[in-house]
C-alpha positions as CSV (number, residue, x, y, z in Angstrom):
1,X,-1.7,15.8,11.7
2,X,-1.8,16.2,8.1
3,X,1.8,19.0,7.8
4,X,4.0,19.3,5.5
5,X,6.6,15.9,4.9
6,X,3.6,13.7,6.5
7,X,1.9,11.6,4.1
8,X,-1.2,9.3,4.7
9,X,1.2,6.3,3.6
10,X,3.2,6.3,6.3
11,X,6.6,4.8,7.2
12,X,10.3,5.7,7.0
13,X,11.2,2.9,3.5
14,X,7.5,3.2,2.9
15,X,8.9,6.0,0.4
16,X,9.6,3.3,-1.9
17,X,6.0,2.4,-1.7
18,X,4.5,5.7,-2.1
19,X,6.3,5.6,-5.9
20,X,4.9,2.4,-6.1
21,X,1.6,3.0,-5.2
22,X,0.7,6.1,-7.1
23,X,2.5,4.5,-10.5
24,X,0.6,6.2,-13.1
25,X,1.8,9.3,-13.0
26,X,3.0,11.1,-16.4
27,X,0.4,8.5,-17.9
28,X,2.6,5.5,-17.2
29,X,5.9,7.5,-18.0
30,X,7.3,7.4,-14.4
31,X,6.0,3.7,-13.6
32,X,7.6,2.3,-16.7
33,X,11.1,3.9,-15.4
34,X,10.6,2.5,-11.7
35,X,14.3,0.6,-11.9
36,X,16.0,4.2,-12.8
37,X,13.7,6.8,-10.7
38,X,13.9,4.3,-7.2
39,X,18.0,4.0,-7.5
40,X,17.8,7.7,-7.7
41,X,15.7,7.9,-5.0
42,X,17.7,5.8,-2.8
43,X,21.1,7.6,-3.8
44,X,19.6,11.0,-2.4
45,X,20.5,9.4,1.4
46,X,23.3,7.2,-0.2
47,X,26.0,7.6,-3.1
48,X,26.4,3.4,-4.3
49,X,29.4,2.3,-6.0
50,X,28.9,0.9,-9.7
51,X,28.8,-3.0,-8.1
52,X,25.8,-1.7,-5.2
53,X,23.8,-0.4,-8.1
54,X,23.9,-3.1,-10.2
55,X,23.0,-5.8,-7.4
56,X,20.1,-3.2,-5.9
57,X,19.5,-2.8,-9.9
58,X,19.3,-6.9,-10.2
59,X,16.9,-7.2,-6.6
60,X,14.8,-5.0,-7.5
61,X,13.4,-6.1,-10.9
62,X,11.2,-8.8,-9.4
63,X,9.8,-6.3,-6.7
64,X,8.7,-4.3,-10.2
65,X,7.3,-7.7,-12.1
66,X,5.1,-8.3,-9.0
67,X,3.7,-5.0,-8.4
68,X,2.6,-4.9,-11.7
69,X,1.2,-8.5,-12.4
70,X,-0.4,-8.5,-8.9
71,X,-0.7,-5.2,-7.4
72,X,-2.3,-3.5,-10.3
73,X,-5.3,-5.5,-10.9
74,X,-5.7,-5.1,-7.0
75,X,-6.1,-1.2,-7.6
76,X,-8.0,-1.9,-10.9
77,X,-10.8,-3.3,-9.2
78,X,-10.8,-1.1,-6.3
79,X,-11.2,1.6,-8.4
80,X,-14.1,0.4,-10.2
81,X,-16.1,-1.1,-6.9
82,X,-15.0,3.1,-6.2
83,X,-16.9,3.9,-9.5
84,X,-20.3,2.2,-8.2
85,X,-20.1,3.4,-4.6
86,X,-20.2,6.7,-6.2
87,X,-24.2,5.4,-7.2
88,X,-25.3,5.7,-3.6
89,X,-24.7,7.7,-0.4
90,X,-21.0,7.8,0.5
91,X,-20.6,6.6,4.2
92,X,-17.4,7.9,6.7
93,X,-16.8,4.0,7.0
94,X,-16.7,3.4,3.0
95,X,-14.1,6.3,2.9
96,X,-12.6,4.8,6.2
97,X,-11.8,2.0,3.8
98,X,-10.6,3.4,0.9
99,X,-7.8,5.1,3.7
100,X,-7.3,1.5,4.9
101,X,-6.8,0.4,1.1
102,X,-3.8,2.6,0.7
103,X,-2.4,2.0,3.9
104,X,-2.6,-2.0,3.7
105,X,-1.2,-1.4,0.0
106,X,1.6,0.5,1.0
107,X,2.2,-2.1,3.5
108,X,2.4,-5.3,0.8
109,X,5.0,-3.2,-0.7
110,X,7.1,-2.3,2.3
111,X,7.0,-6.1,2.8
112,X,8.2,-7.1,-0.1
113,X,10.9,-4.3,-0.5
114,X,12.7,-5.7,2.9
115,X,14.8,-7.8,2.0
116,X,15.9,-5.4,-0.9
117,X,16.8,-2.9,1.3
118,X,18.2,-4.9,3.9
119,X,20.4,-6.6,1.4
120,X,21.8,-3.4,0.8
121,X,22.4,-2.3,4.2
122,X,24.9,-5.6,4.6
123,X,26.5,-4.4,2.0
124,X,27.3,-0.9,2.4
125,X,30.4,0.5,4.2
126,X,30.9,2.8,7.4
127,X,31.0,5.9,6.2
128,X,28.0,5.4,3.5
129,X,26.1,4.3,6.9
130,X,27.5,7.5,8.2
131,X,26.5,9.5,4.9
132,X,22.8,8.2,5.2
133,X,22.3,9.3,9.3
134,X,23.9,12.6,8.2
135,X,21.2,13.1,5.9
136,X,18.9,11.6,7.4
137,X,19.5,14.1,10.5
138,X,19.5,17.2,8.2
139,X,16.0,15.7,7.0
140,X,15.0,16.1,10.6
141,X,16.1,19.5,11.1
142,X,14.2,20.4,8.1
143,X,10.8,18.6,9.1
144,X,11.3,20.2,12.7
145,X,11.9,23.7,11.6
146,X,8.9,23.1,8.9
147,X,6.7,21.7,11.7
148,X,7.3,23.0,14.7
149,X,7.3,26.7,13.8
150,X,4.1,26.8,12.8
151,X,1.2,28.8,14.9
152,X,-2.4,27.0,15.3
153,X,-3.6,29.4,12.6
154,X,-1.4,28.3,10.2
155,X,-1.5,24.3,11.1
156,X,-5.1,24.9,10.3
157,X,-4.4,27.1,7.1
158,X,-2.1,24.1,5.7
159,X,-4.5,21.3,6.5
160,X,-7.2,23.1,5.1
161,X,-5.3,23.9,1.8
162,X,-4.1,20.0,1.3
163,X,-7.7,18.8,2.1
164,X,-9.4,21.7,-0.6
165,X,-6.3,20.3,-3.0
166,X,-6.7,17.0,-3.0
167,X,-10.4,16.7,-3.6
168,X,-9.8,19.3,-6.1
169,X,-7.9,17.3,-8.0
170,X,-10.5,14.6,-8.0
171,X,-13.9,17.0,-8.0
172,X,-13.0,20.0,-9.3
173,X,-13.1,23.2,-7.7
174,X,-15.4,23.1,-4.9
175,X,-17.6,25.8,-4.0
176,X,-18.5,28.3,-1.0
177,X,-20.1,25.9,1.1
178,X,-18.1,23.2,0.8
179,X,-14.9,24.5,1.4
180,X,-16.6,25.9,4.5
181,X,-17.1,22.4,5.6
182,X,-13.5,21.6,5.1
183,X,-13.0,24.6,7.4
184,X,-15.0,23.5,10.0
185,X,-13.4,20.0,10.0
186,X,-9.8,21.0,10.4
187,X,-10.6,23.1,13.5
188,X,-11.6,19.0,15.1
189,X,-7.9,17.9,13.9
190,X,-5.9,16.8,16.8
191,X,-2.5,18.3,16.3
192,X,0.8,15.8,16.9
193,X,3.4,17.0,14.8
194,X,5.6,17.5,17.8
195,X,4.7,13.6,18.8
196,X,5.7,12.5,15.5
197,X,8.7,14.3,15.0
198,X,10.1,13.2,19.1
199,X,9.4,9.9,17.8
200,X,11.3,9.6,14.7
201,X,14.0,11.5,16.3
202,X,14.4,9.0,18.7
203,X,14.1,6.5,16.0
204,X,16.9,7.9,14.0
205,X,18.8,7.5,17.5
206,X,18.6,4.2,18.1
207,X,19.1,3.6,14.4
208,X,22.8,5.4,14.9
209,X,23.2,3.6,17.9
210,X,22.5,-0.1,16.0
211,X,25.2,0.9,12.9
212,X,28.1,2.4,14.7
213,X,28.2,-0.7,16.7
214,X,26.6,-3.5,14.2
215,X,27.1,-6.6,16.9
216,X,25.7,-9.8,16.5
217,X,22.6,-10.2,14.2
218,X,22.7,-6.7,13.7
219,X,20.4,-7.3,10.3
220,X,17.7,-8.8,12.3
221,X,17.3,-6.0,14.2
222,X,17.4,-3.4,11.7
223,X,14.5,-5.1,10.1
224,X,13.2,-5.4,13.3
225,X,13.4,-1.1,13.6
226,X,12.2,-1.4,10.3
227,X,9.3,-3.1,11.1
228,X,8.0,-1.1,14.1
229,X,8.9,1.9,12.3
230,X,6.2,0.8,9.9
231,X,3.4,-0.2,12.2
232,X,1.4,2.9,13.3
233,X,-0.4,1.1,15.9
234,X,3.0,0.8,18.1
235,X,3.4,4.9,17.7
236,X,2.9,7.3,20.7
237,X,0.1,9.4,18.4
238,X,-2.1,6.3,17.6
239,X,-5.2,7.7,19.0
240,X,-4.6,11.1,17.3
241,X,-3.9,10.0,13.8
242,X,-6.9,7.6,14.3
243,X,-9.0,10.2,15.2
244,X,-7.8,12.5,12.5
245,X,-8.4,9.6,10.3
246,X,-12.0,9.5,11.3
247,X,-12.1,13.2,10.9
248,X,-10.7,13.7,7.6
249,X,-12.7,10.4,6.2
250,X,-15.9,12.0,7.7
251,X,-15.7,15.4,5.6
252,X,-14.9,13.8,2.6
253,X,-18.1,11.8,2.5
254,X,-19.5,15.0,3.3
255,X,-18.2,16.7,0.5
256,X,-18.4,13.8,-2.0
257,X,-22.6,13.6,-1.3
258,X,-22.9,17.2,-1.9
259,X,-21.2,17.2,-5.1
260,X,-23.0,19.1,-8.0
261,X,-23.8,17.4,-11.3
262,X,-20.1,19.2,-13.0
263,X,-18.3,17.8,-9.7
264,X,-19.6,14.1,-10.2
265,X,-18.5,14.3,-14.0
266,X,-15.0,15.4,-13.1
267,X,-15.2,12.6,-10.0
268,X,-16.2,10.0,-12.4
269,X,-14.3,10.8,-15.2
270,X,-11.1,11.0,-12.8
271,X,-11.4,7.4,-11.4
272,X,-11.8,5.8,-14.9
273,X,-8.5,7.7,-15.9
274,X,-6.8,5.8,-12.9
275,X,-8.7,2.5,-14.0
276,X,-7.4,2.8,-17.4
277,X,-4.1,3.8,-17.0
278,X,-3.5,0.6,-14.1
279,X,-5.3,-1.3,-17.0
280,X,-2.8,-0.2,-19.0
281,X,0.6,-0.1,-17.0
282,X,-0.5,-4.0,-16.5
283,X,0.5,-5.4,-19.8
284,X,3.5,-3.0,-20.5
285,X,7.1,-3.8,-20.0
C-alpha cells in the first residue's frame, strides 16, 4: 500500500525521523531550524507548558549535533556510491537497498529520539495525555475516511500518481512508455490499507489503555509499544508491504535503465544537489 498518510519510513514517532532524514529541504533552511520546526511539530498532538519546552528544547539539541556530525556523511556517501551505480545496469536488489537505506536510517533516528520522547511522556499531565489520544483518534478518523473510501480504481490511480511523482522529481517528466510501465506495476500492488489502519487502531487502543491507568513501570512499556510499533516485521501486512516493496523497487530499476540521455542529466544533476547540500548542512551550525 502506498495511500495517502503512508510513508515508506514508517512508524508512529518515526515522524521525527522523516524531518530528520530528508533535512535539506529549502537548501538547508528547514534543517538549520530543526530545534523550532520539531517542537512545533510535537505541539500539533500536545500544547507544552513554558518548562516542557525548554527541557524537550535542552534534550533535543544533542539528537541535532549527532545527526549532523554522523548521520550526514552517512547519506553523503550513499549518495555518491548512488552516483556510480547510475554507470551500470540498475538491479531490483540495488534499488531494494537504497529502500532498506532509508528504512534502517529512519530507524538510527527513532532510536536515538526514545529517550527524548519518553522523557517527555513522564513529564506530562493527564489531560495533555488525554489531549494527545484525542488527536491522535481524530488522526484516525481522518486516515480511515481517506483510506477506506477509496474504490480499486482509484487506490490504483493514487499509487500510480505518487510513483510518476516521485521519479519525476528525480528524472524529469517521464514519457509514454514509461509511465505505462508504472501502470502496469501498480495493478501487482497488494492492497492493505484496511490491515494497516485495524492495526494502528488497535495500537492507539492499547496505548489509551497503558496512560489512563499508568501502573508500575508504565515507561518501560510505552517504549516497549514504541518499539513494536516501529518494527514492520511484527505487523499483520509484513508479507504485503514486502511484496509491494519488491514491486515498487522492481519498476524503478525499470524505469531508471530506460532513461533517455535529458532523464539521466536531470537524475545526475539531482543526486549531486543532495550530495552538496548534506556536504554542506555538515559544517553549519
Amino acid at each position: 500500500m502506498m495511500g495517502r498518510g503512508k510513508s515508506w519510513v514508517v512508524g508512529r514517532c518515526v515522524l521525527l525521523a522523516l524531518i530528520l532524514l530528508v533535512p535539506a529541504c529549502s537548501s538547508g533552511f528547514l534543517y538549520n531550524r530543526l530545534n523550532v520546526v520539531i517542537p512545533w511539530y510535537v505541539e500539533d498532538y500536545v500544547d507544552l507548558n513554558r518548562s516542557q519546552r525548554n527541557e524537550f528544547d535542552q534534550n533535543l539539541a544533542p539528537i541535532l549535533d549527532w545527526h549532523r556530525q554522523v548521520e550526514l556523511p552517512v547519506y553523503t556517501a550513499f549518495i555518491a556510491d548512488v552516483e556510480k551505480q547510475l554507470d551500470e545496469t540498475i538491479s531490483t536488489d540495488q534499488v531494494r537497498r537504497w529502500i532498506d537505506f532509508a528504512l534502517k536510517a529512519a530507524s538510527r533516528v527513532t532510536e536515538r529520539a526514545q529517550p527524548l520522547l519518553l522523557g517527555l511522556a513522564a513529564d506530562l499531565a493527564d489531560e495533555q495525555f488525554r489531549e494527545y489520544l484525542d488527536r491522535m483518534e481524530s488522526n484516525q478518523e481522518e486516515l480511515e475516511e481517506d483510506n477506506l473510501e477509496r474504490d480499486e480504481e482509484e487506490y490504483n490511480q493514487e499509487n500510480f500518481e505518487q510513483l510518476r511523482e516521485s521519479l519525476q522529481d528525480w528524472m524529469g517528466r517521464l514519457d509514454k512508455d514509461q509511465q505505462a510501465v508504472l501502470r502496469a506495476a501498480v495493478l501487482r500492488l497488494q492492497r492493505y490499507d484496511d490491515h494497516w489502519l485495524a492495526d494502528r487502531r488497535q495500537w492507539l487502543r492499547e496505548m489509551e489503555k497503558l496512560l489512563a491507568n499508568k501502573s508500575g513501570n508504565w515507561l518501560a512499556s510505552l517504549a516497549l509499544m514504541l518499539e513494536e510499533r516501529a518494527d514492520p516485521s511484527r505487523r499483520s501486512y509484513k508479507a504485503a508491504s514486502e511484496h509491494n516493496q519488491h514491486v515498487i523497487a522492481g519498476v524503478v530499476s525499470d524505469v531508471i535503465n530506460s532513461r533517455t540521455a535529458r532523464q539521466d542529466k536531470h537524475l545526475r544533476r539531482e543526486l549531486e544537489k543532495w550530495r552538496k547540500r548534506f556536504e554542506g548542512l555538515q559544517s553549519q551550525d
